[in-house]
N, C-alpha and C positions, 0 to 999 in steps of 0.2 A: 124947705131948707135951701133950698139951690135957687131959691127968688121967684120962681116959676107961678105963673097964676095959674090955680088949679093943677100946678102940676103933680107927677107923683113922687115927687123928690130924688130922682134917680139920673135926671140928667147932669148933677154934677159931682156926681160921686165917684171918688176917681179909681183907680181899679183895683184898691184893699179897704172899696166900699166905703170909706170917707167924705162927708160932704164936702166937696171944694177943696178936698186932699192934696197930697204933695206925688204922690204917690202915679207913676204910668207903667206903662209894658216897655221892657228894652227888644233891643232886634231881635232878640231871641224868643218875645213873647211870653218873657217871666214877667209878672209883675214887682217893679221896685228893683228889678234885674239890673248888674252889670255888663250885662251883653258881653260874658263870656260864655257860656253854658251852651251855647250854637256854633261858638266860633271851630274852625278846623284848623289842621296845624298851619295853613298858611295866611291864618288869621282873617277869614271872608268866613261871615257869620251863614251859619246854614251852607257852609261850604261842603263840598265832597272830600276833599283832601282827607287823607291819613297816612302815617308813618309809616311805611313796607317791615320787611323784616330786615331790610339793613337799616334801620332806620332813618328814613328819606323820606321828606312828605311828597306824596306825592308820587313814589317812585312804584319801580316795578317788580320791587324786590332782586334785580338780578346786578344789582350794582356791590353786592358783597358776596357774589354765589364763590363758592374756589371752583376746580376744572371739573369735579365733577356733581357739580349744582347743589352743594351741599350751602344755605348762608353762613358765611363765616366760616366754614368747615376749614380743616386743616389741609387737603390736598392740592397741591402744584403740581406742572408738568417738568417732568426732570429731563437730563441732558437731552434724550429720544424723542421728545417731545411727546410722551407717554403721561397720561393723568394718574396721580399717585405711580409712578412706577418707581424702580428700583436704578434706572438708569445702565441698565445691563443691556438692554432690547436690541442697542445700535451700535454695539461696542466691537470693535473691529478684534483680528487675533492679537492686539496688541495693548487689548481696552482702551482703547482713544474713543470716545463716542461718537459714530458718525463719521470714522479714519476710514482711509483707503487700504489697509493692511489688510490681504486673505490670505486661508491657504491654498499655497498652490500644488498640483497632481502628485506631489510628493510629502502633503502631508505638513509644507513646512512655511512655518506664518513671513507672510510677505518674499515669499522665494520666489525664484524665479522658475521652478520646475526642470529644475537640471540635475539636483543632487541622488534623484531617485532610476535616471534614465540608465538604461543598459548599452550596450556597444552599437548597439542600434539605434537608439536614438526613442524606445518602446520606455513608458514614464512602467519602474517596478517592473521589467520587463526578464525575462532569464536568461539574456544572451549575458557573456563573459568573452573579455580574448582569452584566446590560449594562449600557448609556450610562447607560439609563433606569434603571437602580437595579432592575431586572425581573429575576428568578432566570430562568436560562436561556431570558431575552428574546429578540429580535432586532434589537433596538435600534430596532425602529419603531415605538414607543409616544409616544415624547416626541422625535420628530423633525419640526421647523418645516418648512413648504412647500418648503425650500429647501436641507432633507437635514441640516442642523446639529440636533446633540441639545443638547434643551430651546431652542430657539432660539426667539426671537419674531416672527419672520415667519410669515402668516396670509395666505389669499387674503380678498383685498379685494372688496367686491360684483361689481367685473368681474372674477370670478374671476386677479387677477391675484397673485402671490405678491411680498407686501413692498409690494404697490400700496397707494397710497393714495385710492382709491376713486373716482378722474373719469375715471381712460382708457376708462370708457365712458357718461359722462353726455351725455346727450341736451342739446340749448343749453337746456333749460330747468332742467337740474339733475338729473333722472330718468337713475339706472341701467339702461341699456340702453333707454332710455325712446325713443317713436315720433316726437320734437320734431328739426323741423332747423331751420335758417335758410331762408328762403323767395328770391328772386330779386332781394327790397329788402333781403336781410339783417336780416328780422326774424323772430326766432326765433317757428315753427308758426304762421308769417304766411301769408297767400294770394296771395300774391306780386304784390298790386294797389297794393299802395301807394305803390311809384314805379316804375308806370306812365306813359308819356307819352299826348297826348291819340291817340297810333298804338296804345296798350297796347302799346308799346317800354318793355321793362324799362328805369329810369333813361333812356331816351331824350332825344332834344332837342326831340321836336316840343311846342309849348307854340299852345292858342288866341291868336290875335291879339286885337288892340283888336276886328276886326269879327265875334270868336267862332267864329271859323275856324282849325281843328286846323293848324297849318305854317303858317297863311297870313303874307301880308307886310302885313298891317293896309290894303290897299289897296281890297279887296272891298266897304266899309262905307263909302268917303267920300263926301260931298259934293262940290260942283264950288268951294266953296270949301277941300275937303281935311277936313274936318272929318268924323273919325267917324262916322256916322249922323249926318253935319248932316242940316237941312233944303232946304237950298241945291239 
């Protein structure tokens, strides 16, 4: 059938066995084949290529992973730059993500740590001023004689509190001075001065006319009565 002398009819039968058919193998080595049946997605027949899971011929599957290698998954990295996070992770005490705001030693968001400090300067510390405006005083710096803060009571030369300085002058004016009144009531007197002629303080006895201390003026007359007459 193939012309062949002696032959066995076989050399021109084409490959669905046909004499002198129509009929060959495509690149893929189907017979009567459209040489797609080999082909890969980038169309080279008996190719290696195939479609990843992002669907990429060829590729390496990591061209659709999200952050955390899911393909196609739904996860992004939020403000913190955290994968699926919640964007809390970097939020400053002001929630600004990735701000400069903290708290400072007082507790208090973006302060400057002063509103916590005590009179010392100690952050929550338990110094207070006193009365006296004194950092952890005891308030007896600027307390007057008489226990009042900043008060103007002073002890007065007799050391008296709020005195005004005689309850202990001497009669002659001298603070705590050695001056009294004498017996005539005269002040750091010698108490002679009213003396009687007895030296009876203030007494009655007075010299008579005849110069006689108490006398009745009788001592000294004359026979005509007359003082120290001559009579």
């Amino acid at each position: 059938v193939c012309d062949v002398c002696g032959g066995d009819g076989t050399t021109c039968l084409d490959c669905a066995g046909v004499p002198n058919g129509p009929r060959v193998y495509d690149v893929c080595d189907v017979c009567a084949g459209d040489s797609s049946t080999c082909i890969d997605c980038a169309g080279v027949a008996n190719g290696v290529r195939v479609y990843d899971v992002c669907d990429v011929c060829g590729g390496d599957g990591s061209s659709c992973l999200d952050c955390a290698g899911v393909p196609n998954g739904p996860n992004t990295y939020d403000a913190c730059d955290v994968c699926a996070g919640d964007g809390s992770t970097c939020l400053d005490c002001r929630g600004v993500p990735n701000g400069p705001a903290a708290y400072d030693v007082c507790d208090v968001c973006g302060g400057d740590g002063t509103t916590c400090l005590d009179c010392a300067g100690v952050p929550n510390g338990p110094r207070v001023y006193d009365v006296c405006d004194v950092c952890a005083g005891d308030s007896s710096t600027c307390i007057d004689c008489a226990g009042v803060a900043n008060g103007v009571r002073v002890y007065d030369v007799c050391d008296v509190c709020g005195g005004d300085g005689s309850s202990c002058l001497d009669c002659a004016g001298v603070p705590n001075g050695p001056n009294t009144y004498d017996a005539c009531d005269v002040c750091a007197g010698d108490g002679s001065t009213c003396l009687d002629c007895r030296g009876v303080p203030n007494g009655p006895a007075a010299y008579d006319v005849c110069d006689v201390c108490g006398g009745d003026s009788s001592s000294c007359l004359d026979c005509a009565g007359v003082p120290n007459g001559v009579r």
